[in-house]
N, C-alpha and C positions, 0 to 999 in steps of 0.2 A: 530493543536490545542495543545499547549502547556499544560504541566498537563494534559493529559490525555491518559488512556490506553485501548486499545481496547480489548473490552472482546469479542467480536463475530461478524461475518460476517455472514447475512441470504442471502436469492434469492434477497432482492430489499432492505435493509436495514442492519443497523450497530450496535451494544450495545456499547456502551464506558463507560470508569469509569470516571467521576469528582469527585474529594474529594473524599465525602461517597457516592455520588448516581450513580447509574446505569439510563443510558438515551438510548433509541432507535431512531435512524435518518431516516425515512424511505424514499421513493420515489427515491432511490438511482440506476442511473448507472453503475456505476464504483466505486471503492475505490481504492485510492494509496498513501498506507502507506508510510509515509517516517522518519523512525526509525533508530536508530541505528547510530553504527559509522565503523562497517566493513562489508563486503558481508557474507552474508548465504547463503553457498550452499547447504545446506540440504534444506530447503526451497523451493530454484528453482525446485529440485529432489522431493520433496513431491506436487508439484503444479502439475509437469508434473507426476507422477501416479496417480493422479486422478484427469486427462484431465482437470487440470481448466485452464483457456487461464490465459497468463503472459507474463510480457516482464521484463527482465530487463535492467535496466537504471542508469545513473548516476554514483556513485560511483561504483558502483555494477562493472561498465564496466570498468572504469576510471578512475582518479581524475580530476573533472571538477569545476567551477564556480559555483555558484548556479545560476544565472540567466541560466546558460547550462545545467545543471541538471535540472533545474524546467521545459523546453523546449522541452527535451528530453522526460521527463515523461509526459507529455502534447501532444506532439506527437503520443507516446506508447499506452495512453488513446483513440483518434481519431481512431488509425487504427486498436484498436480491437474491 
């Protein structure tokens, strides 16, 4: 979703910023962020101390295609 910022991740739901309003997406499995334009490895390191499952993907790994990246992370989804 272009224009928009993620304020928060709950147990089954998301908060995001549009413009001025704050929106909650609920009934959610997964989220995969795809932010940014370099790898954060602090990030990786703060997922894994407090055990949340992650994979990373794509750039993160690479430099790939998007259709390679969007497949990849789409995999990463399934197998966790």
């Amino acid at each position: 979703m272009f224009g928009t910022a993620l304020k928060s991740i709950q147990d089954d739901s998301v908060t995001i910023i549009t413009g001025d309003d704050d929106k909650t997406l609920s009934s959610l499995d997964q989220v995969v962020p795809a932010v940014g334009m370099k790898s954060r490895e602090d990030l990786k390191s703060k997922l894994k101390e407090k055990a949340i499952p992650h994979a990373v993907v794509g750039d993160a790994l690479q430099a790939l295609r998007i259709m390679e990246a969007t497949e990849e992370g789409a995999r990463a989804a399934r197998e966790q």
